[in-house]
C-alpha positions as CSV (number, residue, x, y, z in Angstrom):
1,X,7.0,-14.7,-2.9
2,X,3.7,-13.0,-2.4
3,X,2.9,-9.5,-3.4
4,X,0.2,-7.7,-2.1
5,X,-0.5,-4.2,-4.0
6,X,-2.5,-1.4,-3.3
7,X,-3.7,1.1,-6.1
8,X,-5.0,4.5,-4.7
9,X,-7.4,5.6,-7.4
10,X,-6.8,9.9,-8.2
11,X,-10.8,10.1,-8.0
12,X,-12.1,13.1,-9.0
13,X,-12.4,15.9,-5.2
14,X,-10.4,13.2,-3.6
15,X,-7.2,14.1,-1.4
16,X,-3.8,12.4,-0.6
17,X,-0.9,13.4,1.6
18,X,1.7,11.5,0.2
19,X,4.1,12.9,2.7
20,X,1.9,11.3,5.5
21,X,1.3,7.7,3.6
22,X,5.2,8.1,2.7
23,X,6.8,8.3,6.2
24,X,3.8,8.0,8.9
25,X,2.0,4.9,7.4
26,X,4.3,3.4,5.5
27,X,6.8,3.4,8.7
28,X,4.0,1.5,10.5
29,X,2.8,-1.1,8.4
30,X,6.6,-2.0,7.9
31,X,6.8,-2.1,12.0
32,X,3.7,-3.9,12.1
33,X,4.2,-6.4,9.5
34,X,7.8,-7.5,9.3
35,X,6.8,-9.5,12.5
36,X,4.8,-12.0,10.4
37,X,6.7,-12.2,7.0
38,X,6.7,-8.9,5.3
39,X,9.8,-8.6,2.9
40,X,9.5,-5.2,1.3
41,X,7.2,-2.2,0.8
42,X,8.1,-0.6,-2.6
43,X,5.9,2.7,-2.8
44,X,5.2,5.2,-6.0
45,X,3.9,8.5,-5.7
46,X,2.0,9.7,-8.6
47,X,2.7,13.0,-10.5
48,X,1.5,12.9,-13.9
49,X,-0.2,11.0,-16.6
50,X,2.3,10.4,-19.6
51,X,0.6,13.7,-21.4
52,X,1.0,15.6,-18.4
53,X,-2.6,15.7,-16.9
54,X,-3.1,14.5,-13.1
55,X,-2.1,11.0,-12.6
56,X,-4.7,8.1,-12.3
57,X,-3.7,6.9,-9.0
58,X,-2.5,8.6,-6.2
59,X,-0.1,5.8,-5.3
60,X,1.0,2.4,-5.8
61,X,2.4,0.6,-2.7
62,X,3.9,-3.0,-3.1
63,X,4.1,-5.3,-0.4
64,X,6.2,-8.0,-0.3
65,X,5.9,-11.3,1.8
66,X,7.1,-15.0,2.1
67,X,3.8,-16.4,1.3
68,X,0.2,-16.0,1.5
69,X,0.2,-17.5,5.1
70,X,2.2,-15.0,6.3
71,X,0.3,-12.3,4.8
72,X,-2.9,-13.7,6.5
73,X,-1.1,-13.8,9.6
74,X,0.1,-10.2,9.5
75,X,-3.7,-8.8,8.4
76,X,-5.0,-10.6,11.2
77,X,-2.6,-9.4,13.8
78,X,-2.5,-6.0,12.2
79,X,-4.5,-5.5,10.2
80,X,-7.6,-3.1,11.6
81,X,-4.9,-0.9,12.7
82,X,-3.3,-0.4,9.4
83,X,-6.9,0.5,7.8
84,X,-8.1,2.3,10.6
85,X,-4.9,5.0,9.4
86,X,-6.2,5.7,5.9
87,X,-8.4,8.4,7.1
88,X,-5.2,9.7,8.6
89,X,-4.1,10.3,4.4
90,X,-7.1,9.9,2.3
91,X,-10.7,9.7,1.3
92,X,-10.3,7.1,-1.3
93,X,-10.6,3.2,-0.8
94,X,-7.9,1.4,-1.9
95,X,-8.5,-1.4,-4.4
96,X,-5.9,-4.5,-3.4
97,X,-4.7,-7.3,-5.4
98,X,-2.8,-10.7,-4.6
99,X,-0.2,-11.5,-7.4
100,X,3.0,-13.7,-7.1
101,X,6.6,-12.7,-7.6
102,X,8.4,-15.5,-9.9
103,X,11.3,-17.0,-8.9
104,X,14.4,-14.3,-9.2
């Protein structure tokens, strides 16, 4: 299993509506993607650091799919309309990393 995640980065003047990228965005991508092989999107809002100052990222999303071919499938069906949203919920790029699941 492949897992895709994306780390929104709390940069300093940047903005979030977690209440957009929660239902809005997160409701399409799963629409868009579970065509080609997406499994599950696991999503964490950020509230706080552990000492209670603003948290370091805005959000952590999790994506889940069968396998890397899948996941290059789904980006390149759907994939410019998925980043052509994040204006729609922030001004911060997210940074994306490729990791794999191990066997449950």
């Amino acid at each position: 299993m492949l897992c895709i995640t994306a780390v929104y980065p709390n940069d300093p003047g940047s903005r979030f509506d977690a209440d957009y990228y929660r239902v809005s965005h997160t409701e399409r991508a799963q629409a868009l993607l579970a065509p080609h092989g997406l499994q599950a999107i696991r999503t964490t809002i950020g509230t706080a650091s552990l000492d209670g100052s603003p948290p370091p990222y805005w959000a952590v999303s999790e994506l889940h799919f069968t396998s890397r071919a899948a996941f290059d499938a789904a980006i390149a069906a759907s994939g410019d309309a998925l980043f052509a949203d994040i204006p729609n919920y922030t001004d911060v790029t997210p940074i994306l990393q490729v990791s794999k699941l191990p066997a449950a």
